[in-house]
N, C-alpha and C positions, 0 to 999 in steps of 0.2 A: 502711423500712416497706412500701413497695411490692414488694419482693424476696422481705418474707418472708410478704405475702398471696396472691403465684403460689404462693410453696413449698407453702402451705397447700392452695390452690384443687387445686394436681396433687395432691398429697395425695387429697384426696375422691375428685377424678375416677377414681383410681388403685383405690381401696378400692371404688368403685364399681363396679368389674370382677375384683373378688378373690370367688368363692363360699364364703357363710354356711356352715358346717358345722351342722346342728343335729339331726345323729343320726349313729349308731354303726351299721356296719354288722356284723348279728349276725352271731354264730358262727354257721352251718346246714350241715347234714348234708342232703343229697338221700336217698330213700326206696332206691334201690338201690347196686347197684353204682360207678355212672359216677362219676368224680370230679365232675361238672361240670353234673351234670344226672341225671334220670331218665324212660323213658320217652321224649316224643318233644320235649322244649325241654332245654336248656345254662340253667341259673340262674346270675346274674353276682351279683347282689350283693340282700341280704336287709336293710333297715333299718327300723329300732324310732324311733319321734321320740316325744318323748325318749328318750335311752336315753343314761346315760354310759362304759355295759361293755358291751360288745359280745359278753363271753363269756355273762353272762345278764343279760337287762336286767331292772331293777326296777322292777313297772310298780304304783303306787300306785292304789289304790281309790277312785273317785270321780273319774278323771280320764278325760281322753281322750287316745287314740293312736293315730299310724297305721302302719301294716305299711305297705311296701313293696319289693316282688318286678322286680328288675331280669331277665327272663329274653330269650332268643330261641328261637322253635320250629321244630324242624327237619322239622315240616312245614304244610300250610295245613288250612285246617278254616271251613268254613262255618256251622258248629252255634254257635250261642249258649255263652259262653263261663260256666262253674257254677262258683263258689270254695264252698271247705268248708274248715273249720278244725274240730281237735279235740284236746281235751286228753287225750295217748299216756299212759296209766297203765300199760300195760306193750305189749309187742307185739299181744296179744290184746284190751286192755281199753280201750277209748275213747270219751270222751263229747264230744257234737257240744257246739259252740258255742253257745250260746241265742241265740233272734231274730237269725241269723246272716242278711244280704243276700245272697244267694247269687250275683246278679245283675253278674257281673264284668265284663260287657261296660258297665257304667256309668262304668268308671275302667279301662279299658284299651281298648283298639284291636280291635275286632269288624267284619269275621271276622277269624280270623286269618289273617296269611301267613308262609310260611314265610323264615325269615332274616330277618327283620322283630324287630328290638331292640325291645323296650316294656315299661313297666312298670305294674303293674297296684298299685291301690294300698287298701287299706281300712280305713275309720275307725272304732275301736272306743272303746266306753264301757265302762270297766273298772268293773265293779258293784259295790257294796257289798256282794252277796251273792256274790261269788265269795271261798270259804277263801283266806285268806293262806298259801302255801305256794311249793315251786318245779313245773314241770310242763314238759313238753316239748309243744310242739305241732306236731301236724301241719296243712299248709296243702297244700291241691291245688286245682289248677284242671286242669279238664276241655272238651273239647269235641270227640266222638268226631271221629276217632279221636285226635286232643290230648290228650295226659294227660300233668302234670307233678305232683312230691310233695315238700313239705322239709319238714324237720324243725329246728325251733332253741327255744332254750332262754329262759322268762323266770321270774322272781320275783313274785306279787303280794300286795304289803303291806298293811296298814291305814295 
């Protein structure tokens, strides 16, 4: 009995040091060329919570989520750091995000430095007034001369 309440106890202790998964890291496409980035930061990894497809997540109406943006910038910037998100209707046609916080330096590391890993993170309320449909959207954060852009793909349902 005592043999197999250790086995148990390592057990937890064990699970206890094993990281929760509880998002998908999206598909994202950066805004130019670079495979890895655009502009003057490398994006490493893009994740949706919840999300259980990473190819386009399906974000339900009346719920919350959060975006976050694994990048490093490849240079420093003193300037306060501005997020924008917009849904890409085509290359020419996009509409900003509504009551968007723009205020990025509140969930990342302000100012910036450069070679500095960080992730910048923000919680959205999926509206009951946004059409059910698919959308690509774009996400940039700025802070001259810092400017980074991606592009990734979600679903929103009723």
């Amino acid at each position: 009995m005592e043999n197999s309440l250790s086995k148990l106890a390592l057990a937890l202790v064990l699970l206890a040091f094993v990281p929760i998964i509880s998002a998908t890291v999206s598909d994202f496409t950066t805004c130019g060329r670079r495979s890895k980035g655009f502009g003057t930061a490398d994006v490493h990894d893009v994740r949706i919570i919840p999300c259980e497809d990473g190819k386009r997540c399906v974000l339900k109406k009346g719920t919350n989520v959060t975006v976050e943006i694994d990048f490093t910038p490849s240079i420093s910037s003193s300037a306060p750091v501005t997020a924008a998100a917009h849904w890409a209707l085509s290359s020419r046609s996009q509409l900003p995000l509504p009551r968007m916080d723009t205020n990025a330096c509140k969930t990342t590391t302000c100012p910036l430095a450069e070679g500095n890993r960080q992730t910048y993170t923000y919680h959205l309320f999926v509206s009951s007034g946004y059409p059910p449909r698919n959308y690509n959207v774009k996400w940039t954060l700025t802070a001259r001369p810092f400017v980074m852009c991606i592009f990734f793909p979600i679903k929103i349902v009723n």
